[in-house]
N, C-alpha and C positions, 0 to 999 in steps of 0.2 A: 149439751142438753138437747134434749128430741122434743120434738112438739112444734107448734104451732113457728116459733121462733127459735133457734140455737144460737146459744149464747157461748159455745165453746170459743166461736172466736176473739172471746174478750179475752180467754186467758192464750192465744195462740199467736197476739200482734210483736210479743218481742221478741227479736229477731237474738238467735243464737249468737252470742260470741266467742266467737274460736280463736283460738292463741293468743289470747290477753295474755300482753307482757306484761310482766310483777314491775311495779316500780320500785324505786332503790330500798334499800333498807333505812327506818327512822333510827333513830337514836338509842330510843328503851329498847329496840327490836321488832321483827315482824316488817309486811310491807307500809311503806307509808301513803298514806291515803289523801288524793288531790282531787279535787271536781274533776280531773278527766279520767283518772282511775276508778274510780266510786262505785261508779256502776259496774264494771266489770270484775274488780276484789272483792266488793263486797256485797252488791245483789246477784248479780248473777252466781258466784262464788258459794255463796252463801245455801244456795239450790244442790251444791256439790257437798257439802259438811258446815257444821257451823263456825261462823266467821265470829271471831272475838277484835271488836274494836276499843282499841283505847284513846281516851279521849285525856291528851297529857300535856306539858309545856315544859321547857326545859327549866324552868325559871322554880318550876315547882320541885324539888328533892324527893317526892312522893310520889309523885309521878314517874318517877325514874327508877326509884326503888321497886316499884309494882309492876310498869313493864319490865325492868332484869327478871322478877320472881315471872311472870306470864311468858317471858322468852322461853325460861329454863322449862317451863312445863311444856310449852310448845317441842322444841326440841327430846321431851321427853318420848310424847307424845306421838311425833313421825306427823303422818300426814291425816291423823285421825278430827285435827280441827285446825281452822288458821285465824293466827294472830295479825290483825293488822292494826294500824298507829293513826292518830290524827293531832297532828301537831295545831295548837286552837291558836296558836300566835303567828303562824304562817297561813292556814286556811280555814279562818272564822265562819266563812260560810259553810265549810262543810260542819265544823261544829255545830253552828246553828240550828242544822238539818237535822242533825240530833236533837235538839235542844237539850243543851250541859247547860248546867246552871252552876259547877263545881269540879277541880280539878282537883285530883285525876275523876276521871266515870268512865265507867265502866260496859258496855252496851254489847251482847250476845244476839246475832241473828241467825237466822235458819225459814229457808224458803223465803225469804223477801222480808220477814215481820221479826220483831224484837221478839226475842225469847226471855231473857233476863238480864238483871242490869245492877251495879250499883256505885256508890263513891265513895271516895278516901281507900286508904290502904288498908289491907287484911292481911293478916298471918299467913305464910307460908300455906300451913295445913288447911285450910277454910279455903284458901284459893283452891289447894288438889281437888277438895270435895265439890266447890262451887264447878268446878270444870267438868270431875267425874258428871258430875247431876246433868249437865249438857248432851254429854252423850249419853246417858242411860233414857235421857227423855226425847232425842233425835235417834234413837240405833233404829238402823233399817229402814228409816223413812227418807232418807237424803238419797241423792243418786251416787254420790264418793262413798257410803258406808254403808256395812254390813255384806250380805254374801250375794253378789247378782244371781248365783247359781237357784239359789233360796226361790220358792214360788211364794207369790204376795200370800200375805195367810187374811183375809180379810174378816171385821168382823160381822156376824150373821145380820146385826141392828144397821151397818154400813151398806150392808148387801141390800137387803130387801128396802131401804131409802132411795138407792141408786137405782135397782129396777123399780119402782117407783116414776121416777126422774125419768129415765128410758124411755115409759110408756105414754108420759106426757101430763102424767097427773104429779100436776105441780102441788095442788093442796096437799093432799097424799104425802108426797114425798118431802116440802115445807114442816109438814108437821112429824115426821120421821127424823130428818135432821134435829130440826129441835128440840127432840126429847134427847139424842148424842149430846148434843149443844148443855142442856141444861146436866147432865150429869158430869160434862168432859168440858169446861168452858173455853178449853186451850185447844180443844179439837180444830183441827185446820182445816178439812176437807168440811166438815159438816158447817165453820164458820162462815167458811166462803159461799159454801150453796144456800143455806140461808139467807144471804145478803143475798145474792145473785138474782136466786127466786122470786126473792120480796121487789125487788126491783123488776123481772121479769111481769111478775100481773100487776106492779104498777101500771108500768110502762106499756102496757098493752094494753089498758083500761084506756087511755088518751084520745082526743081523738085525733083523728087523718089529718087536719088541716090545724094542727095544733103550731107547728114553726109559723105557717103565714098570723095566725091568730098573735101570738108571739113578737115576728116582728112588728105588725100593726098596733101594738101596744108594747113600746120597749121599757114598760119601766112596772111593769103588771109582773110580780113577782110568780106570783102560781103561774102564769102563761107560759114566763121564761123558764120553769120547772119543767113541765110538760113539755116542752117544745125540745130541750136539752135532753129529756129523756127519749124524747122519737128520734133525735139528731142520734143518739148513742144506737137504738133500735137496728137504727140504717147504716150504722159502720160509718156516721161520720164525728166521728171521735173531737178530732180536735175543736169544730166549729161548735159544736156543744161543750166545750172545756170553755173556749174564747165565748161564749154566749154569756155566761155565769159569772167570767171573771168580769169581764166589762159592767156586768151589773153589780159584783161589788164597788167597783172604782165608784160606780153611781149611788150609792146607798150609804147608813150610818147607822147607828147603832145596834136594835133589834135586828134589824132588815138586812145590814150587813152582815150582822151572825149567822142570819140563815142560810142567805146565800152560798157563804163561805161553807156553814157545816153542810148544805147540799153539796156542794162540790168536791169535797174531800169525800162523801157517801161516793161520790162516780168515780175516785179517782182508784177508792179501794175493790172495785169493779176489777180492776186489772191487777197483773203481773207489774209490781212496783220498780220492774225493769224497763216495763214499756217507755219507747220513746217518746212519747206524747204524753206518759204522767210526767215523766219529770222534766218536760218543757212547762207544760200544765202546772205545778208545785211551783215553777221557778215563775211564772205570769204572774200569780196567786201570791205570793212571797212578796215581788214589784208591786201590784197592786193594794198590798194592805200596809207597805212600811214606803 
């Protein structure tokens, strides 16, 4: 983003990973998914084609029946999407992170974010179609698919919001996205810059001395708001993550809610790969169970 402030480098902190090894194969098929592989099968991964996670137990028959049907189309498929496993009996936390509440479930991502999802087993035929549907609504937007050769075709409503953005006129260009936003709610570039923006003339609105105001009052909810957002302003990430989470550990009902849903708004700030959200997510997690 150009202006006063650039925000580009919130989405520029996670650090590329090269040569992630697959881990072994699970059981229904596809790679199987552990808190050390996670981030690397299937957020960063995820940025390359969409990643199909399943969420199964061997304990379950259903589960096993729908990963064989999800293997056989994977393989059908080639390299067009990838199936990966999460065994909820061996790595409950990563289930968690999902949040399943039923096995089997079913969880589609693409760029970092859920694309679609569901439970229990389905027909052979509803799975093709559920799959087809994945890529006809990712083709050409992931970096593993469609033709590199191909020049971006962008839309004209996308264009002139971006030069907008460029120029520095955030309302301008706030109110651009949002009109994509409101006809495309699944739009990913214009969701993101809305958020970003709105956050951008927040946080600029603050003022200078807003951290010391902050720490001088640790238990002053707004201050702690304010202060986390000039902490994020200044690239320093994590001690505005740790600012917010300390204050949930300190707070209870209402007060912790907001805390909590303020911090998840800065966490979505970034690239769900970044090192520091999912230290941040994993603090956040300790702190409220």
């Amino acid at each position: 983003m150009a202006g006063a402030v650039d925000l580009s480098a919130l989405k520029q902190r996670a650090a590329t990973t090269e040569g992630a090894a697959s881990g072994p194969p699970a059981g229904p098929g596809g790679v199987e998914i552990t808190e050390a592989n996670l981030e690397a099968e299937v957020l960063v991964r995820s940025n390359e084609v969409p990643v199909v996670v399943l969420l199964w137990s061997p304990r379950s028959d259903a589960s096993v029946q729908l990963g064989d049907v999800l293997a056989g189309l994977s393989a059908q498929d080639g390299p067009k999407w990838a199936l990966t496993t999460v065994n909820v009996d061996t790595v409950p936390r990563v289930a968690q992170m999902f949040g399943v509440q039923a096995i089997p479930t079913v969880v589609a991502l693409a760029a970092g974010q859920p694309l679609s999802s569901f439970q229990g087993m389905q027909p052979p035929e509803q799975l093709r179609r559920w799959v087809d549907s994945l890529l006809e609504a990712t083709a050409g937007k992931l970096s593993g698919t469609g033709d590199a050769e191909a020049p971006e075709q962008v839309d004209p409503e996308v264009e002139q919001a971006r030069t907008f953005l460029d120029s520095g006129d955030f309302d301008a260009a706030r109110s651009a996205y949002q009109k994509i936003l409101d006809a495309n709610p699944n739009h990913a570039e214009a969701k993101g810059a809305v958020r970003q923006i709105a956050f951008l003339q927040r946080a600029t609105a603050h003022r200078r001395d807003a951290v010391a105001v902050a720490d001088a009052a640790p238990e002053d909810i707004d201050a702690a708001f304010a202060a986390a957002d000039v902490e994020i302003l200044e690239q320093h990430v994590e001690a505005a993550f740790a600012r917010l989470t300390g204050l949930v550990k300190r707070t209870t009902g209402d007060d912790r809610t907001a805390v909590r849903t303020r911090l998840i708004e800065l966490f979505d700030l970034f690239d769900p790969a970044d090192p520091a959200v999912i230290a941040g997510r994993r603090d956040l997690a300790s702190a409220l169970y």
